[in-house]
N, C-alpha and C positions, 0 to 999 in steps of 0.2 A: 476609582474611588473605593475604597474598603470598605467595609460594616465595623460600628465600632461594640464590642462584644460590653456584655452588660458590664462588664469589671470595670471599662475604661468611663463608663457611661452613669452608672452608678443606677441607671432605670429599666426594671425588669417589666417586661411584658406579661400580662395574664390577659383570661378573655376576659375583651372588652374595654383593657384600662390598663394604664402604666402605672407603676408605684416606683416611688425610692428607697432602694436598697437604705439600710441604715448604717450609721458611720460606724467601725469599730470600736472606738473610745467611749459610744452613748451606749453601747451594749456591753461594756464594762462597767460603767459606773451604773444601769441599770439594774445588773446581777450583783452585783455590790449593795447596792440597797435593799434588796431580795434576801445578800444574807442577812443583811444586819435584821429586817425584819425574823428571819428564821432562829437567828442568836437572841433576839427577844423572847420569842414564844419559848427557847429552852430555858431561860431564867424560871419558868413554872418548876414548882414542886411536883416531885415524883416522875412517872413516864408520861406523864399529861404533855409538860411543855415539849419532851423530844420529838412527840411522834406530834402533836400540833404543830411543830415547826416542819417535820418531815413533811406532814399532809398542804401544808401550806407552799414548802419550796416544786411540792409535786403537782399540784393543782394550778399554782397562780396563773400561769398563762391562760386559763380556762376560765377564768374568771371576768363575768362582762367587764369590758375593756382592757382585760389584761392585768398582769400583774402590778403591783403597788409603782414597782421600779420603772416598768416600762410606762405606765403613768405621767410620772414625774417625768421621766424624761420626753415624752414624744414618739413613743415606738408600740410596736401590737406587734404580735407574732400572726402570722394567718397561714390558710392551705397554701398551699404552692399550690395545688391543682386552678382555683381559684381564689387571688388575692384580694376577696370584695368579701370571702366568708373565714371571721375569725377564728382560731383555734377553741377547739372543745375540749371538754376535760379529759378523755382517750387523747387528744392527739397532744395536751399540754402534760400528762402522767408519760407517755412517752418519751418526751423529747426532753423531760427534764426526769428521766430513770437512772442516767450517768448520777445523779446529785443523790438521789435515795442510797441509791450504792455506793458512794462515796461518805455518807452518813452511818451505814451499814459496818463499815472498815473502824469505823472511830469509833462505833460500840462495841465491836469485836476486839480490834487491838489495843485500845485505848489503855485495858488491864494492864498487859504486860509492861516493867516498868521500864523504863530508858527505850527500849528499844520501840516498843507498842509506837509512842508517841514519832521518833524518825518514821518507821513506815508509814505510817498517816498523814507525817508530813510529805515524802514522797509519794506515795499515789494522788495527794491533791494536787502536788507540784504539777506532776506527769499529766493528769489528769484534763487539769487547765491548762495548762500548757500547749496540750495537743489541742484542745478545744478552741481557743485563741489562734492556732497555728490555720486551724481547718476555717473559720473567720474567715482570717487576712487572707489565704489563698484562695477559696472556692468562688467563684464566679459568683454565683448568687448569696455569698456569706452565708452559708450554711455550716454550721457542725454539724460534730455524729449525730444526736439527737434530733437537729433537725433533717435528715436526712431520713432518718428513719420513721419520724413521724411526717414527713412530706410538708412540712412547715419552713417560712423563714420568718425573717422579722427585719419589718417595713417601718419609714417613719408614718407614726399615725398621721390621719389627716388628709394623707398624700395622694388619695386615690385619684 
């Protein structure tokens, strides 16, 4: 008899407790809401709404119970080390730092004309792209971000 690895299984072990990994598609349309909330806050006049929306797309997961998106749908982000203690705002600025820099390019390039805009749209491409990739493959649906800040994201609830 085999061990079936958490991929197959879709339930990751921490101390003390299993949780469920969360689907790909609810951590799509989660971050989705995430922007639309973020494209809101830039509606504000002046640099008020960009960097409200920056500080919002950077913070949300640190926020008790998670961000707006992961809300609505059913998901928290928490430690890997332990999945009973949610993410803080260090480990939620972390794992959402790819997004700040990715906001970063589009005040940078955004100037230049015709072109500014293709590169922007290729680094978001690229960007999520590879993010979505590193999802679907990694055993415990991790991306870079979460990787780096020792986070994944579980369905809420589920401990």
């Amino acid at each position: 008899m085999t061990a079936e690895s958490p991929m197959e299984t879709g339930v990751l072990q921490g101390p003390g407790a299993s949780v469920l990994k969360s689907d790909i598609l609810e951590r799509l349309i989660a971050k989705f809401i995430d922007f639309l909330v973020m494209g809101a806050f830039f509606a504000f006049p002046t640099a008020v709404g960009p960097l409200a929306g920056t500080t919002y797309i950077l913070i949300s997961d640190g926020l008790r119970g998670g961000s707006l998106g992961k809300r609505l749908i059913g998901l928290k982000a928490v430690s890997l080390a332990d999945p009973a203690e949610e993410t803080d705002f260090k480990q939620s600025i972390i794992r959402n730092s790819v997004f700040g820099v990715l906001v970063a390019i589009y005040f940078l390039l955004g100037w230049i004309p015709y072109l500014g805009k293709i590169l922007i749209f290729v680094s978001w491409a690229a960007v999520v792209g590879i993010e979505v990739a590193l999802i679907y493959t990694d055993e415990l649906g991790q991306r870079f971000g979460d990787r780096i800040a020792g986070t994944i994201v579980i369905k809420a609830g589920k401990l």
